[in-house]
N, C-alpha and C positions, 0 to 999 in steps of 0.2 A: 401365590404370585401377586404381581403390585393391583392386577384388573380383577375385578370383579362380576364373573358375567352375570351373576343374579340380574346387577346391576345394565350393564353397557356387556356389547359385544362391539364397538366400534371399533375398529383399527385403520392404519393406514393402506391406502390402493393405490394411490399414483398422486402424478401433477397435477395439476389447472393451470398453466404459466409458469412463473419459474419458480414462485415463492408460495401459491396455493396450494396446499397438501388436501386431497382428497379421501375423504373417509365413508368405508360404509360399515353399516349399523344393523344386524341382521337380529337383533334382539326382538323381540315382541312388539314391546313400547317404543320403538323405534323405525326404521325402515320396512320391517316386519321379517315372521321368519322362513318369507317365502322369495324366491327369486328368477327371473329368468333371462339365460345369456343367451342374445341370438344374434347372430350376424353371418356373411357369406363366411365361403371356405377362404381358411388367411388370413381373418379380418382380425387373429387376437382372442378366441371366443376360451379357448383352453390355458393359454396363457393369463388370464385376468383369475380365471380359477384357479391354476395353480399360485399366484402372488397372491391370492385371495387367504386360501391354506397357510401357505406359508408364514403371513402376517398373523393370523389370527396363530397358528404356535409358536413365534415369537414371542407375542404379546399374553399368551395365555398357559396357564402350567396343566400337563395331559389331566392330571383330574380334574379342572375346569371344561376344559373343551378337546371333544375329543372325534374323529372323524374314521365313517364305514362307507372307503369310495367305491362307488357303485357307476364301472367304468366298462357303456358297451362298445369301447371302439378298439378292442383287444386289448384291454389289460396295458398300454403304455403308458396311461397318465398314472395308473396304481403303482405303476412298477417306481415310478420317480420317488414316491413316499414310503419304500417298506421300510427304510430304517428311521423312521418318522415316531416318535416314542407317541406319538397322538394317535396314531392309527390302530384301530379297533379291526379293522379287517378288510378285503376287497371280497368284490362280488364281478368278474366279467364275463363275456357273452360265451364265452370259453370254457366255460365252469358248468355247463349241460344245467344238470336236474338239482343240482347244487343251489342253482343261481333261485330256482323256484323255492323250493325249501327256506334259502336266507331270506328272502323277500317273505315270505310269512310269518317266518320267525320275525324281523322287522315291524307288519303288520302287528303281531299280536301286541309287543311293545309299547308300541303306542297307546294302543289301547290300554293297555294295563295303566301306562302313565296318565292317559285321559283320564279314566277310574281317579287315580291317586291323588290327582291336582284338581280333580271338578270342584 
């Protein structure tokens, strides 16, 4: 693909005005790779996630960037992405002993990757 996420994971989110294009950057060196969406119920909170997804597979090719939704409010925001060639897999509150298991699988993961990158 043209992007580079070594590099940037930036992409486009929204306006500021009419001509400010808003971008977030969830890269390390950047905004970082942590985030949190809070707002009342309506306020948009799943909506910005899903334009969030969406932007970054746009902008990025599935072996660059690739996403395992982990969705407890029944599996509807998973359901938007199956045919999503990014999507690694769902995880919802629906999935019983399932959901435990993947989350450790998950867990170990990381770890491994901490190990690999220290």
């Amino acid at each position: 693909g043209k992007n580079s996420p070594y590099k940037s994971l930036s992409v486009p989110l929204g306006l500021r005005g009419q001509d400010d294009i808003v971008y977030l950057n969830l890269h390390e060196k950047a905004h970082g790779p942590h985030g949190l969406v809070a707002g009342t119920t309506g306020s948009g909170k799943s909506e910005i996630i899903q334009s969030y997804i969406l932007s970054l597979a746009v902008n990025f090719h599935p072996h660059d960037v690739a996403f395992l939704l982990i969705d407890y409010k029944g599996g509807g925001m998973a359901n938007l992405f199956k045919d999503l060639p990014h999507l690694l897999g769902t995880i919802t509150n629906l999935d019983g002993a399932q959901s435990m298991r993947a989350l450790v699988s998950i867990n170990a993961e990381l770890k491994r990757r901490q190990r690999l990158f220290a």
